[in-house]
VOSELUM-236313 format. One record per residue (C-alpha): residue number from 1; x, y, z. Coordinates in steps of 0.05 Angstrom, whole numbers, padded with zeros to 5 digits, always signed. Each point is the difference from the previous one (the first is absolute). Last residue first. Example, Ala and Ser with C-alpha at 12.3 -4.5 7.8 and 13.67 -1.06 7.14 Angstrom:
BEGIN
[2, [+00273, -00021, +00143]] [1, [-00027, -00069, +00013]] 
% end
This chain:
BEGIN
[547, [-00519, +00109, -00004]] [546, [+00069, +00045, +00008]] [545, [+00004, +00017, -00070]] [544, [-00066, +00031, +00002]] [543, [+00010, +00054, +00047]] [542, [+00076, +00009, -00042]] [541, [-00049, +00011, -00058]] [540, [-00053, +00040, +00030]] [539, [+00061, +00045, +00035]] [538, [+00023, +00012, -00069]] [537, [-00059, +00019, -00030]] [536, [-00014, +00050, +00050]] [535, [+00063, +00028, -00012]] [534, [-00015, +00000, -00086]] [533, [-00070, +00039, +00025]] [532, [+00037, +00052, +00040]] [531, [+00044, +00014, -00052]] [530, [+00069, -00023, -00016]] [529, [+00023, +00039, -00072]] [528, [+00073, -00025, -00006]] [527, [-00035, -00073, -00027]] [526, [-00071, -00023, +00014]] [525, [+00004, -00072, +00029]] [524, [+00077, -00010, +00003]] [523, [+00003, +00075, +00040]] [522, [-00063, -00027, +00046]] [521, [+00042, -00065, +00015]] [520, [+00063, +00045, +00020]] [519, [-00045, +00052, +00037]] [518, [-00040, -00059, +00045]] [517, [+00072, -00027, +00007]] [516, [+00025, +00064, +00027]] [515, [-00054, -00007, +00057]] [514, [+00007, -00065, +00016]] [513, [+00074, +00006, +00009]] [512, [+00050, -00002, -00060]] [511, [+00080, -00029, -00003]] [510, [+00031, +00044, -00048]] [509, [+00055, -00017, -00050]] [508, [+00034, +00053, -00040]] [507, [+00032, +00018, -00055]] [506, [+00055, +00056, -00021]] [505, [+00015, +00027, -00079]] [504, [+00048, +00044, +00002]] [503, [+00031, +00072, -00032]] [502, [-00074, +00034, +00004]] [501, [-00017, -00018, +00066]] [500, [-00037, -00054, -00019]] [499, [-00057, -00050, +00044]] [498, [-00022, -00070, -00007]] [497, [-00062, -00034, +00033]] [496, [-00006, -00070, +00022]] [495, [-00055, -00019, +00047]] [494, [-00012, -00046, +00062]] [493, [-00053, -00046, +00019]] [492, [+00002, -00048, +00056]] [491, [-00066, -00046, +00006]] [490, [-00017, +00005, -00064]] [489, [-00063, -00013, -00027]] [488, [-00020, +00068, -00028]] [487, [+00056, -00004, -00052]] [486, [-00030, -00048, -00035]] [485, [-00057, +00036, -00016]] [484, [+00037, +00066, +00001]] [483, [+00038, -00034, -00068]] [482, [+00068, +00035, -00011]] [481, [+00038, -00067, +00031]] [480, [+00070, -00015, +00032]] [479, [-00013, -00064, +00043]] [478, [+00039, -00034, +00061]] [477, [-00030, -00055, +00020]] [476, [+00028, -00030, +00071]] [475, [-00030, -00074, -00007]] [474, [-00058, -00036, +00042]] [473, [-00052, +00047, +00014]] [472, [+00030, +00040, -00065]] [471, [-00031, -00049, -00049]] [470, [-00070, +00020, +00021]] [469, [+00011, +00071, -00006]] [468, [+00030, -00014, -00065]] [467, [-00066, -00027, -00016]] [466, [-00035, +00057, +00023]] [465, [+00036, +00040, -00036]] [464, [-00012, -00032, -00075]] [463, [-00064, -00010, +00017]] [462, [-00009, +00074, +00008]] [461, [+00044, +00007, -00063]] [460, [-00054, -00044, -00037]] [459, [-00061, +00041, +00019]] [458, [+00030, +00059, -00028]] [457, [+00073, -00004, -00040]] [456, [+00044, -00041, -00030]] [455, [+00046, -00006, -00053]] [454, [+00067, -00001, +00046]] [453, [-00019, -00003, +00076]] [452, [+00056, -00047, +00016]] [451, [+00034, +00070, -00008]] [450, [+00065, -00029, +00044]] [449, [-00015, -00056, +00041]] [448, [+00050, -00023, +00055]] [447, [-00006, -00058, +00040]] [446, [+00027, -00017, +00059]] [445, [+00001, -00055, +00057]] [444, [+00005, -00058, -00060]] [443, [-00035, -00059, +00032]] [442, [+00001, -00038, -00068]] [441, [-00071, -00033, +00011]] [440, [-00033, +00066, +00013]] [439, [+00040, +00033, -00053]] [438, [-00020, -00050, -00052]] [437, [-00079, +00017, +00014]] [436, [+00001, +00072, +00007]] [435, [+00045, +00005, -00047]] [434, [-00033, -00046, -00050]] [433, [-00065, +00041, +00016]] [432, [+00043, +00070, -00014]] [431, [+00027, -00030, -00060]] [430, [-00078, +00002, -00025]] [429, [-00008, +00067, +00022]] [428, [+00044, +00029, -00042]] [427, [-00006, -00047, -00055]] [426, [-00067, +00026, -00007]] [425, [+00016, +00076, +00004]] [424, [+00047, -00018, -00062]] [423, [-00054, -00038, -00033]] [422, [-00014, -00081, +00002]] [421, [-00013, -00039, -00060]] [420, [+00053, -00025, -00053]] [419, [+00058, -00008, +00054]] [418, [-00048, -00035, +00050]] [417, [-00013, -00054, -00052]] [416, [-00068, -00011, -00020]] [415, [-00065, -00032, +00044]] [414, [-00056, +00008, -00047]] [413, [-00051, +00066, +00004]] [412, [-00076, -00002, +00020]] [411, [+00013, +00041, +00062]] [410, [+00061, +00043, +00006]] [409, [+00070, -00009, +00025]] [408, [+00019, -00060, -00022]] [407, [+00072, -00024, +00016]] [406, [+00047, -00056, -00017]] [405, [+00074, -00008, +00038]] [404, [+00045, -00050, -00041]] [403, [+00034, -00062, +00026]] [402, [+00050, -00042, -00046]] [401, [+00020, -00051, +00040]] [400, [+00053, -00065, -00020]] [399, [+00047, +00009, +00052]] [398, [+00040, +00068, +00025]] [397, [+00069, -00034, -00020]] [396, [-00030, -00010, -00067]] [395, [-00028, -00059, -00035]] [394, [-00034, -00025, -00073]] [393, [+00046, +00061, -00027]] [392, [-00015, +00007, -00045]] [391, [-00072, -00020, -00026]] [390, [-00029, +00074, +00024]] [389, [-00063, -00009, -00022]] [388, [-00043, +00018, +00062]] [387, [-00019, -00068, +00002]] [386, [+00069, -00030, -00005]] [385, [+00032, +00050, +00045]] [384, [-00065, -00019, +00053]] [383, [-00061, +00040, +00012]] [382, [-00027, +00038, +00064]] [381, [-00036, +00067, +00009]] [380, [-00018, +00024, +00054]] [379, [-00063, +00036, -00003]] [378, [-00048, +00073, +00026]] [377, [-00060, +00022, -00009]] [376, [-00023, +00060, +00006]] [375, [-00069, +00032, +00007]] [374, [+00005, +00033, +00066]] [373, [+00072, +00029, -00016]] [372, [-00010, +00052, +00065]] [371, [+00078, -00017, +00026]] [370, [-00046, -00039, +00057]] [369, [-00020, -00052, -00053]] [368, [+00067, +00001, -00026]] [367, [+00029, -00023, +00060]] [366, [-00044, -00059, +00005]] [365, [+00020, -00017, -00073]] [364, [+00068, +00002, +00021]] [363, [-00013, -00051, +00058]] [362, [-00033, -00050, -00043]] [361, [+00051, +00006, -00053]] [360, [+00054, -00004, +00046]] [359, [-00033, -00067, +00038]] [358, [-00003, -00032, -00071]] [357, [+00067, +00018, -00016]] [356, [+00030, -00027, +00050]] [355, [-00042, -00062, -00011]] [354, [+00029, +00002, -00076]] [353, [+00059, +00013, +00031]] [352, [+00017, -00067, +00035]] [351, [-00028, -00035, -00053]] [350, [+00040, +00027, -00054]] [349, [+00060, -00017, +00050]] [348, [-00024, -00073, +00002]] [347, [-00009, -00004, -00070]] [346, [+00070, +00036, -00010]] [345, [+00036, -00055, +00046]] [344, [-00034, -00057, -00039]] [343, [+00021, +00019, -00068]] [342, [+00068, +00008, +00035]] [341, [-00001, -00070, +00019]] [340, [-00029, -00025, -00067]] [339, [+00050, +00044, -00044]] [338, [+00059, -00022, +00050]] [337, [-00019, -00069, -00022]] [336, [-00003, +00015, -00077]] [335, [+00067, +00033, +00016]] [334, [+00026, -00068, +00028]] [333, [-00016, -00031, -00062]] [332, [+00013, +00047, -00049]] [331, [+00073, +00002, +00036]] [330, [+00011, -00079, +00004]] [329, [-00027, -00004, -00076]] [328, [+00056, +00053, -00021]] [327, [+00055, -00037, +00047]] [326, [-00025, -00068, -00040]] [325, [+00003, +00027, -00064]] [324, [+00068, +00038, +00007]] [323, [+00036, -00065, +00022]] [322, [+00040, -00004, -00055]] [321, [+00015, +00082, +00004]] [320, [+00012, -00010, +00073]] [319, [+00043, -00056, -00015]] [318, [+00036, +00042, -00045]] [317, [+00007, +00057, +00042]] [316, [+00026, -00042, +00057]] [315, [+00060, -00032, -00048]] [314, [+00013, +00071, -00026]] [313, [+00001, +00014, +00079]] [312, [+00043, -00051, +00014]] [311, [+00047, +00006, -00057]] [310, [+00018, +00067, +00014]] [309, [+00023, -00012, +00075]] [308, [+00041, -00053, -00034]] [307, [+00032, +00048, -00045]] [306, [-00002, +00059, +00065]] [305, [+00044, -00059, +00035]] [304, [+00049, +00001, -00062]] [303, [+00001, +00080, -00004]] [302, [-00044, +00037, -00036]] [301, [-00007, +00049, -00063]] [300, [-00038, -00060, -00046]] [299, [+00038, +00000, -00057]] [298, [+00069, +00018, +00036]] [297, [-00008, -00051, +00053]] [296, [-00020, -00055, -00053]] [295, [+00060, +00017, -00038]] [294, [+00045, -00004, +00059]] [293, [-00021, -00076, +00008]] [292, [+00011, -00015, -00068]] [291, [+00073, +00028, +00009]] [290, [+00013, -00035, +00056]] [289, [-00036, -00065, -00027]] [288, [+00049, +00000, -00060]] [287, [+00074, +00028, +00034]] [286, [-00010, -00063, +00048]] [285, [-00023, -00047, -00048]] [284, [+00078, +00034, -00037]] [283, [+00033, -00001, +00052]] [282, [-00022, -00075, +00011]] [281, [+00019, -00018, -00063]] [280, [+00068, +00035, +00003]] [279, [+00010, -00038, +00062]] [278, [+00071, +00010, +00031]] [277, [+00007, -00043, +00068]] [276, [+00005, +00022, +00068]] [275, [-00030, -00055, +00050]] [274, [+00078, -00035, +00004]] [273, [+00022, +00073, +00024]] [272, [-00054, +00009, +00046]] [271, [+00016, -00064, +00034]] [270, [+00070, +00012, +00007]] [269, [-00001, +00072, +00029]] [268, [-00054, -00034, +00049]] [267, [+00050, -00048, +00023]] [266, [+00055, +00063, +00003]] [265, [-00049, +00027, +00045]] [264, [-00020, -00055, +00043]] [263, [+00084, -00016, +00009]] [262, [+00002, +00077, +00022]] [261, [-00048, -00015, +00053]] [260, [+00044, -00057, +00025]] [259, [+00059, +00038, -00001]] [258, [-00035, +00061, +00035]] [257, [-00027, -00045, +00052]] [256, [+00070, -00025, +00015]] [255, [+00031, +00069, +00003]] [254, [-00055, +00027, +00045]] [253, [+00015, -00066, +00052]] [252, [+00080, +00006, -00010]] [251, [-00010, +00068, +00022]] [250, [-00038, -00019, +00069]] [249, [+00046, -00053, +00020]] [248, [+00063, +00045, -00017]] [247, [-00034, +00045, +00052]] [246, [-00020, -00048, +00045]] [245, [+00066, -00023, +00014]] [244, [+00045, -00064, -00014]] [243, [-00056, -00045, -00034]] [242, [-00009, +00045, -00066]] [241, [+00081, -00018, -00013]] [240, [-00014, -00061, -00047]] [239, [-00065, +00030, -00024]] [238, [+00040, +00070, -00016]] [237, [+00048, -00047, -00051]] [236, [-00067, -00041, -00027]] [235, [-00038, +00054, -00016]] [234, [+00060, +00037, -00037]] [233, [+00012, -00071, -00041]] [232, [-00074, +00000, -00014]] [231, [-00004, +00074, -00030]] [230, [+00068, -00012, -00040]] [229, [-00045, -00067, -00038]] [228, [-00062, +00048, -00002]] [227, [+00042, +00058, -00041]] [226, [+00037, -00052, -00047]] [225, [+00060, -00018, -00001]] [224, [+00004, -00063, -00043]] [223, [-00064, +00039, -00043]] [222, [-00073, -00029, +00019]] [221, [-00020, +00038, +00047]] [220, [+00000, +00081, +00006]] [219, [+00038, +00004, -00061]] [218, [-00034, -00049, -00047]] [217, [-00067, +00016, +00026]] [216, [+00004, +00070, -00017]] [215, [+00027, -00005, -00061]] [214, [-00050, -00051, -00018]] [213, [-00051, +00055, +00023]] [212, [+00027, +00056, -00043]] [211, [+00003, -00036, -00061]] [210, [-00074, -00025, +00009]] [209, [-00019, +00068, +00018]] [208, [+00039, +00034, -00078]] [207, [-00039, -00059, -00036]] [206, [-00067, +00012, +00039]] [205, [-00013, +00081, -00019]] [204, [-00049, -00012, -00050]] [203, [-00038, -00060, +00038]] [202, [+00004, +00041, +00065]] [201, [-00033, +00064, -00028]] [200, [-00046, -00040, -00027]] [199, [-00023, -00043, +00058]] [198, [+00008, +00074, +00038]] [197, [-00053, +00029, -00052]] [196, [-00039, -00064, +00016]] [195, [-00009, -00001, +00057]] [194, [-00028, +00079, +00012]] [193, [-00048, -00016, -00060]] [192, [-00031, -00064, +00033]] [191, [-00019, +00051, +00070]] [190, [-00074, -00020, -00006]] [189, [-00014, -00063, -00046]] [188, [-00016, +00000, -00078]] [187, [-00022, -00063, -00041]] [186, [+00005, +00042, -00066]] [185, [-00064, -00032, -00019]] [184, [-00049, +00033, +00044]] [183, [+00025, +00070, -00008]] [182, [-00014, -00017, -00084]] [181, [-00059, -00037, +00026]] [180, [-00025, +00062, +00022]] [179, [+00011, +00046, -00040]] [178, [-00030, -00048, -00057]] [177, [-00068, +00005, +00042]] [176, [-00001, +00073, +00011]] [175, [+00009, +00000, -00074]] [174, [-00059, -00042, -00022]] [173, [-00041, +00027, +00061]] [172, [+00000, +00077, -00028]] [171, [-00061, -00005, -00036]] [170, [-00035, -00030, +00052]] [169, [+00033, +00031, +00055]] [168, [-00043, +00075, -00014]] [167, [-00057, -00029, -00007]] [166, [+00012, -00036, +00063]] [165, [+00017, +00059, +00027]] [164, [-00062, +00029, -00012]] [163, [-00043, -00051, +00023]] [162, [+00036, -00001, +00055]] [161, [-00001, +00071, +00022]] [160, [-00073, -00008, -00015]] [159, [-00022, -00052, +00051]] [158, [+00048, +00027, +00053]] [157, [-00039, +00069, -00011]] [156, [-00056, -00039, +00002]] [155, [+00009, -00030, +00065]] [154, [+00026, +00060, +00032]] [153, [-00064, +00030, -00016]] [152, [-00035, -00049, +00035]] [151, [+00046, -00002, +00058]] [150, [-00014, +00084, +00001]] [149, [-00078, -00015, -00007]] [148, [-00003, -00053, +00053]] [147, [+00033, +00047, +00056]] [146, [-00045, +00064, -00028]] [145, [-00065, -00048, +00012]] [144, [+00030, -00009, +00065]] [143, [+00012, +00075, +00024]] [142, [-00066, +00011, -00037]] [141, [-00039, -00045, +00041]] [140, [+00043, +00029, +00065]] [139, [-00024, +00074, -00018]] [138, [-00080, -00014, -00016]] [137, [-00018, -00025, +00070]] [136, [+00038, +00056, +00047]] [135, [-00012, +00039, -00067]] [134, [-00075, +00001, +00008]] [133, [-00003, +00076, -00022]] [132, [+00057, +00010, -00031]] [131, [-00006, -00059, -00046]] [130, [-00065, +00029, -00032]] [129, [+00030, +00072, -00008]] [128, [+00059, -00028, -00038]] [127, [-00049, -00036, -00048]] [126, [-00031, +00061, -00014]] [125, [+00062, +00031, -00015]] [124, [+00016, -00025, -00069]] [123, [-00075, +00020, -00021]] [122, [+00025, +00072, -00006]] [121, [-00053, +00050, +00013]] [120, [+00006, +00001, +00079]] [119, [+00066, +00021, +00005]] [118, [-00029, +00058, -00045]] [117, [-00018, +00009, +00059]] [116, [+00054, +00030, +00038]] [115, [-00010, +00074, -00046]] [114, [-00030, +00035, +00052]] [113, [+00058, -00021, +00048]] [112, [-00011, -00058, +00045]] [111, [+00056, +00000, +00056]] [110, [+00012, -00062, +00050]] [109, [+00032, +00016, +00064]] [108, [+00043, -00042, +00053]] [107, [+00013, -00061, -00028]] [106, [+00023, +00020, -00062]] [105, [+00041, +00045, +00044]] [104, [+00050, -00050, +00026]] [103, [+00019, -00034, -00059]] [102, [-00005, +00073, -00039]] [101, [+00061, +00021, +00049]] [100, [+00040, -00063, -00006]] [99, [-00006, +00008, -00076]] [98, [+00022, +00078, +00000]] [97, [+00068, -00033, +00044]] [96, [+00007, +00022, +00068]] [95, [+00026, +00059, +00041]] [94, [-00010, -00007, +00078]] [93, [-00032, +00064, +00032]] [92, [-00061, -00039, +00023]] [91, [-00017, -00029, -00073]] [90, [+00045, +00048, -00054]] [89, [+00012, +00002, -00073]] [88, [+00045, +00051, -00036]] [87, [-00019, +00017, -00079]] [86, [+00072, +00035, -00031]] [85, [-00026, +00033, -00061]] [84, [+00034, +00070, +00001]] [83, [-00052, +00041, +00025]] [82, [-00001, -00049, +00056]] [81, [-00062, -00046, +00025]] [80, [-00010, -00023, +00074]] [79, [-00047, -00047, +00022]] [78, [-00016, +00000, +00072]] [77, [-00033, -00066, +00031]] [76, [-00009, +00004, +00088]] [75, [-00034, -00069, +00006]] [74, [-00033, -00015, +00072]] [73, [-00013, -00071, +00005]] [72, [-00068, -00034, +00024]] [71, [-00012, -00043, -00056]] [70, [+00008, +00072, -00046]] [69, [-00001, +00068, +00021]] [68, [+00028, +00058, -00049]] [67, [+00034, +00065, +00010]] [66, [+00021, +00024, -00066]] [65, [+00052, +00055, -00015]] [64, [+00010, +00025, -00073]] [63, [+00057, +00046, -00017]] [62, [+00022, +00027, -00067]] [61, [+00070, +00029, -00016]] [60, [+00040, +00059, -00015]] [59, [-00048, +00060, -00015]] [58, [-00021, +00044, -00060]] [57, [-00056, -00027, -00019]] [56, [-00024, -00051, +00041]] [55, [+00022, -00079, -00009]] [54, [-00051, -00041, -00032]] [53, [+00032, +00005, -00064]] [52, [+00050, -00035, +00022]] [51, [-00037, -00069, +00002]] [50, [-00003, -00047, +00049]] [49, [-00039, -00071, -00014]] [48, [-00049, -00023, +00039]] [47, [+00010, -00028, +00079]] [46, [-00052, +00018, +00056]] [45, [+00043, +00072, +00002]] [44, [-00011, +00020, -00067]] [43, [-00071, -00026, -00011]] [42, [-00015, +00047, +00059]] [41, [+00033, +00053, -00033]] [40, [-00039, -00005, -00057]] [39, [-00063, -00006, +00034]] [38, [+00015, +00067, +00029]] [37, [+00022, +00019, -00072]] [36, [-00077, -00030, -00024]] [35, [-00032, +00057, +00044]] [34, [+00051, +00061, -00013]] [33, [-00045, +00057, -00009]] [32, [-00003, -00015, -00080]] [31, [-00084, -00002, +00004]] [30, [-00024, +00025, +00067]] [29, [+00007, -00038, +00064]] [28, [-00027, -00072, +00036]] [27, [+00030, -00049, +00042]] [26, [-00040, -00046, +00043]] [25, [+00025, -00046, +00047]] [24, [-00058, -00056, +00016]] [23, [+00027, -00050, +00073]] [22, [+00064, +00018, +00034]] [21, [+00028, +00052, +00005]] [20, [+00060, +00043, -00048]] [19, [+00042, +00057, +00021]] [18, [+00020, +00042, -00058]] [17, [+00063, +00043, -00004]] [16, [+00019, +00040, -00060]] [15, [+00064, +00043, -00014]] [14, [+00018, +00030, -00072]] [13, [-00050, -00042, -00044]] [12, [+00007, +00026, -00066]] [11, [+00036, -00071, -00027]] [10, [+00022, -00031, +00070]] [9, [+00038, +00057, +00031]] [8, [-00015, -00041, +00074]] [7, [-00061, -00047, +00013]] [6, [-00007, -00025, +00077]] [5, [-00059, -00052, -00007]] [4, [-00022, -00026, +00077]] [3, [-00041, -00052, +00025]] [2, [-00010, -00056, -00069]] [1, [-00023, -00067, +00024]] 
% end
């Protein structure tokens, strides 16, 4: 609920304060006083959109303070707006994002401008109006119709990404085949490359190694004095002496070990040189599959485990391909499934507000009938996509509905859309009965009407009044109107009037007693010229309003 608007060089507004109450606010004040900038301002601080123009000539920034009630909170909201662009949020001095703001205020205040229903006019919305008002019912149907719809669409995305690369396969199968066998046949295995390059290396270099390693072996064994025989005599001299001190013992120990590690080596000296023989057939195998090997690595821009990486997935592509058919009949099937399921989910949804909607159309009709439409009628209108000729698609994330509002207003005429039917002064009470009605169920403290009264006048602005009264018993309203009929139902009134001094344009915002209001209803009655008749007018009309 809305206590307090502080408004600050907003547009010609230099300095306004308004304390709001509870129950019927009503603003009134000539043409171009300032009404809809008020409303502005509001608008501003529950969370539209800044714009710079609303900043005063001639000054710095833009200021508007709000001092709201909501589940028991105090909210302090101030919106700030510089010459220069910069838009500042605030809730209780903190600064917040614009979308943490309009969270917060959505459930504040609601504002219907004169222009709101046109809301009203596009089919599109009826359905939205339906599921607000059982949506403790409506909102988990659609949560699971919504679940089904996104697997079913997943479904057919799978569907067609398959069909579509199967299409695409087909006509490249032939060669995705032959790259494959070509992987296939050259037998590879990870790190093969790395061997054989040092096989090669080996088998061109093995005349000059097996020189080198019968040199070896001749000198360190098999010569008349060779380097093993002179290692033995030295271990036998220190093992002849190793017993006179521990010393000697321990030396003659290391020199033994390294005698009979030195006989390993020249063993293995032996064995590699009897191993190392010159192959020019094996070169050249060796030379062959090296060379093959590279080529595949160069065709295909990978390495030998990115080959068999390769082959894999061709392999996996190709058995998808093969076993296309059965994939394609494994989707239709278990979309066909999801169909039924989801089928199911939007029936039960249809349901759901089709008993919504029977309660709202009840209940608006009601509400007509005290908005002085004694000869309406009012319908919901239910068909399916198919029905309503919309083949795709069969489903949506909403279901299958397609409501529509119909009218009559007159007796003797057919139900027709509510677009093709009902006037501007019409509409304007009509989205007063679906305020009255969704703001009930909503619980939304404020709302905030500005010309509601828009096309009518007489009898029907009386209505009008009253049945803002009504509204206001359980939600702050506040209203800016230039009817006195609806005017005269207000429990706080207070008028807008704007003043020059020749260089600037100032308005202001006055709160009105009994009295002034009398004068304020008897100016919207007859204009500058208030007579005794237009002030007796008044007081009938605020005597009336209170029956």
């Amino acid at each position: 609920m809305i206590r307090h608007i502080s408004i600050r060089n907003f547009a010609i507004i230099e300095n306004v304060e308004i304390e709001f109450h509870d129950g019927l606010n009503i603003i009134t004040g000539e043409t171009g006083a300032g009404k809809s900038i008020v409303i502005e301002a509001v608008s501003l601080a529950l969370g539209s959109r800044a714009d710079t123009a609303f900043v005063r000539s001639g000054e710095d920034k833009a200021t508007v303070q709000m001092v709201a009630d909501y589940d028991g909170q105090e909210y302090i909201i101030t919106r700030e707006i510089s010459a220069t662009g910069r838009n500042t949020c605030r809730i209780n001095d903190n600064i917040v994002t614009l979308s943490a703001l309009s969270s917060l205020c959505k459930q504040i205040a609601d504002i219907h401008g004169q222009y709101d229903h046109q809301s009203l006019l596009d089919p599109e919305n009826h359905i939205k109006l339906i599921d607000l008002y059982h949506k403790e019912s409506i909102d988990p149907a659609k949560a699971s119709v919504r679940m089904l719809y996104d697997e079913y669409t997943s479904l057919r995305k799978q569907l067609s990404d398959l069909r579509s690369q199967i299409s695409e396969h087909q006509r490249q199968r032939d060669f995705m085949a032959f790259e494959l066998q070509e992987i296939r046949d050259a037998s590879l295995t990870s790190g093969e490359d790395d061997a054989l390059e040092e096989q090669i290396a080996l088998l061109q270099n093995s005349e000059k190694i097996y020189e080198n390693l019968a040199g070896a072996y001749q000198i360190s064994s098999e010569s008349e004095y060779s380097l093993l025989s002179a290692m033995k005599q030295v271990s036998d001299m220190l093992a002849e002496t190793g017993s006179y001190t521990s010393e000697l013992n321990e030396l003659s120990g290391r020199i033994n070990d390294l005698y009979y590690e030195f006989q390993d080596a020249c063993s293995e000296i032996r064995d590699l040189r009897d191993r190392t023989v010159f192959s020019p057939e094996e070169l050249d195998q060796a030379i062959e599959r090296i060379e093959l090997i590279n080529h595949l690595k160069r065709k295909h821009n990978r390495d030998i485990d990115g080959l068999l990486s390769y082959a894999e997935e061709l392999e996996s592509a190709l058995q998808n391909i093969d076993n296309a058919d059965e994939e394609i009949a494994r989707l239709q099937s278990e979309i066909k499934k999801m169909e039924i399921a989801l089928t199911g989910a939007c029936n039960k949804l249809s349901d759901i507000r089709k008993a919504s909607a029977a309660e709202l159309q009840t209940l608006i009709a009601e509400q007509l009938l005290q908005l002085n439409f004694s000869d309406a009628e009012f319908a919901i209108d239910f068909q399916s996509l198919r029905e309503a000729g919309q083949e795709k698609p069969t489903f949506t994330p909403e279901g299958t509905d397609v409501v529509e509002f119909l009218i009559k207003t007159n007796v003797g005429e057919p139900l027709k859309p509510l677009s093709k039917i009902a006037s501007g002064g019409e509409m304007s009470r009509i989205m007063l009965a679906f305020k009255k009605i969704i703001g009930d169920y909503d619980a939304i403290p404020t709302m905030i009407f500005d010309e509601i009264d828009s096309g009518i006048s007489g009898i029907a602005a009386s209505v009008v009044g009253r049945k803002l009264r009504e509204i206001a018993q359980k939600h702050q309203i506040i209203c800016i109107t230039h009817l006195p009929q609806i005017a005269a139902y207000g429990a706080h009134h207070y008028r807008i009037h704007k003043e020059s001094d020749g260089k600037m344009t100032y308005t202001s915002v006055d709160p009105l007693g009994s009295e002034e209001k009398i004068q304020e209803i008897a100016r919207l009655l007859g204009g500058d010229n208030i007579t005794e008749t237009t002030l007796a007018s008044a007081r009938e009309l605020i005597e009336a309003s209170t029956k």
